[in-house]
C-alpha positions, -999 to +999 in steps of 0.1 A: -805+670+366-778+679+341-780+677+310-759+648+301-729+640+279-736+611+258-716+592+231-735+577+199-715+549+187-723+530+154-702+524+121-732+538+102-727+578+096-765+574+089-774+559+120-752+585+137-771+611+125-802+600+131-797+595+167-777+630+171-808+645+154-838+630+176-812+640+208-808+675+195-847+679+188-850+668+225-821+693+237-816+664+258-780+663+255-749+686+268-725+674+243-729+644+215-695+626+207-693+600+176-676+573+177-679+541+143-658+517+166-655+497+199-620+513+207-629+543+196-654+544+226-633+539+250-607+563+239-633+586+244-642+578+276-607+582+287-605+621+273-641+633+286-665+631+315-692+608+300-724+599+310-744+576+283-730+562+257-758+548+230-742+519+209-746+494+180-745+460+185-722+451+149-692+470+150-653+470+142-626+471+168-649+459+198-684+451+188-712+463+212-708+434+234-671+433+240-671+471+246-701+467+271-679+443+293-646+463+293-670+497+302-693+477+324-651+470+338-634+503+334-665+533+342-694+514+361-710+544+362-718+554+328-747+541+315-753+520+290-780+518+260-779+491+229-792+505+197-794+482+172-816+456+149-806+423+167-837+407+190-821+377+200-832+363+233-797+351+246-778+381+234-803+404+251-799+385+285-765+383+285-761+425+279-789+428+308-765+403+331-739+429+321-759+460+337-771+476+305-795+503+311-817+498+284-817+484+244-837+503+215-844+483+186-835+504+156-871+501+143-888+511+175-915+535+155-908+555+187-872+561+186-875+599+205-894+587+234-868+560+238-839+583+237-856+611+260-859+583+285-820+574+277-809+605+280-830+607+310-808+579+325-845+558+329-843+519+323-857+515+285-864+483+267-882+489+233-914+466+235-903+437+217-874+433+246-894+444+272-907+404+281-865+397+286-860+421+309-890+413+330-872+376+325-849+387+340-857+406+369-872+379+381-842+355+376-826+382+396-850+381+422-849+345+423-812+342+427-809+371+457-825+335+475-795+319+463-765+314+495-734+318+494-709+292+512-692+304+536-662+294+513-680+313+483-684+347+504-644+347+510-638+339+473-660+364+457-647+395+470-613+380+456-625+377+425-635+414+424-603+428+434-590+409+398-568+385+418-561+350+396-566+316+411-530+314+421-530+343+442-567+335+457-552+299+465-522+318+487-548+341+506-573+313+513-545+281+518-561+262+491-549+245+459-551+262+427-575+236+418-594+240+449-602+277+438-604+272+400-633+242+409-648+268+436-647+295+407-667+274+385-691+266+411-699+303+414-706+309+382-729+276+373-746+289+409-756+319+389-756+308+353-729+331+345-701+328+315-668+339+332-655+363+363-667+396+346-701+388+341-703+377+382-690+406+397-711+432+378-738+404+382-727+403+423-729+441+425-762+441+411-781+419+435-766+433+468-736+406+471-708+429+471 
């Protein structure tokens, strides 16, 4: 495999550093790119063939969140690690729902193991979020049981392809109520926030 290029995002120059050092140490890396911002992420994920990006959690212009979903949206195919001091339950399953690859706690006393896995493109969950992701793989597991209408498997597809309730409601001859009700159906079904999260979440579990 390649060596891979990876972005380190994190409004801390500190915490920059740290992480470009443990990679460099590894010569895991191709090329490191910084980045202390949300947007600035993306902007470089529009200029350069990226493979990883490693991100806080707490930062300006798109925290790590809101850039996971519009990368998760934009370049499914890079992979995503969360590096960062938060360990809260909800926030953890709701980044895993988004396809993260992995999350490092920022005092994981075995931060280059974790980022040689990372740069590896392995899953990697530091130990203290290891028990959520097993939580959820088996929520996973349990909802691949989960069927589909025959109504639901014409509207999700729809919903991938971006098209709003008006325009699914012309293509299926249904109210716009009719689909907006089906819509919120779909995501109760799988526990699921809003039309982002259940694509990436489809995708994941074989539905589309």
């Amino acid at each position: 495999m390649n060596k891979p290029n990876i972005i380190i995002a994190d409004d801390h120059p500190a915490q920059r550093l740290g992480l470009k050092y443990h990679l460099k140490t590894l010569q895991a890396a191709e090329t490191i790119f910084e980045a202390d911002n949300g947007q600035a992420v993306m902007n470089l994920l529009s200029l350069h063939p990226i493979d990883i990006v490693i991100m806080d959690m707490k930062m300006p212009s798109m925290n790590g969140f809101e850039t996971t979903q519009v990368i998760r949206r934009l370049h499914p195919n890079v992979k995503i690690y969360i590096s960062s001091l938060y360990d809260d339950e909800a926030l953890i399953t709701n980044l895993i729902k988004l396809g993260i690859t992995g999350y490092i706690l920022k005092d994981d006393p075995n931060q280059e193991e974790a980022l040689s896995e990372c740069a590896k493109g392995h899953v990697f969950f530091s130990k203290r979020i290891e028990p959520f992701y097993i939580k959820s793989l088996q929520r996973d597991y349990q909802h691949r049981a989960v069927k589909l209408t025959p109504r639901e498997e014409k509207l999700l597809p729809l919903i991938a392809k971006g098209k709003n309730s008006q325009e699914i409601a012309r293509e299926l001859s249904l109210s716009k109520f009719t689909v907006e009700s089906y819509r919120k159906e779909l995501l109760a079904k799988f526990d699921l926030s809003n039309s982002t999260a259940l694509v990436d979440f489809a995708h994941r579990i074989g539905l589309l």
